[in-house]
N, C-alpha and C positions, 0 to 999 in steps of 0.2 A: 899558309894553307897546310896543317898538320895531314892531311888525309891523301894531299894529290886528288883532290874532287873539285868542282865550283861549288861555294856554295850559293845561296838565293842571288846573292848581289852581286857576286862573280858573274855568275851563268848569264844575269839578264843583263851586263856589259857585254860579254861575246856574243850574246846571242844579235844586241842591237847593231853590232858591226858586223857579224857574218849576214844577217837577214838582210842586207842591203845588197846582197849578192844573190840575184833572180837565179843561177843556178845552184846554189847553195840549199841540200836537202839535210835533214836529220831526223832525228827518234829523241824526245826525253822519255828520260829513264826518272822518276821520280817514285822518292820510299820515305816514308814516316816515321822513324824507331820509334815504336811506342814504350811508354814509359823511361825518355832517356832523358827527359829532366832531372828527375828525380836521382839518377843514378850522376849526373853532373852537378846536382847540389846537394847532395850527402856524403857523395865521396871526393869530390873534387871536381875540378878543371882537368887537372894530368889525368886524372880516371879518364874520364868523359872525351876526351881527347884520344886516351887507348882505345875506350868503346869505336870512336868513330875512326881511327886508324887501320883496325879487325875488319872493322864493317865495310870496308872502300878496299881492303885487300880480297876480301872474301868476293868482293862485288866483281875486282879487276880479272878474277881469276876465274869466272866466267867466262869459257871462248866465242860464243855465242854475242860477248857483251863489247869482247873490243875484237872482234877480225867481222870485215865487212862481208855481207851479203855475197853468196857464188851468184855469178852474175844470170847464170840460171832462173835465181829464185825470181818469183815477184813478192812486190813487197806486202802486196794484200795475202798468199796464202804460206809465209815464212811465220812458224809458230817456232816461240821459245822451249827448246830442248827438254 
């Protein structure tokens, strides 16, 4: 896992063993790069891999993305920053 992310086939592993836990809530967070084919088959694998490296730090560094909800909010009117 170059990125520190799940990808498709990761995610729906965890997701089938967490979702068997009736209290067990989440959020997906799901994004498209578009156009990153292209940039992983003209420049490489190791490119394409940097791309998605940038892209999962950028994402992490987000506060909003990994520290949980004040327990104040609800989760119907907590709008992203």
């Amino acid at each position: 896992m170059p990125t520190g992310l799940f990808n498709r086939r990761r995610l729906k592993e965890y997701m089938d063993i967490r979702c068997r836990d009736q209290y067990f809530t989440f959020a997906v967070f799901y994004i498209d790069l578009d156009k990153f084919k292209p940039v992983n088959d003209t420049q490489g694998h190791a490119c394409g891999d940097a791309v998605l490296r940038e892209t999962a730090k950028r994402i992490k560094a987000v506060p909003a993305l990994t520290s949980p909800l004040p327990p104040s909010a609800s989760r119907q009117s907590w709008r992203f920053p």
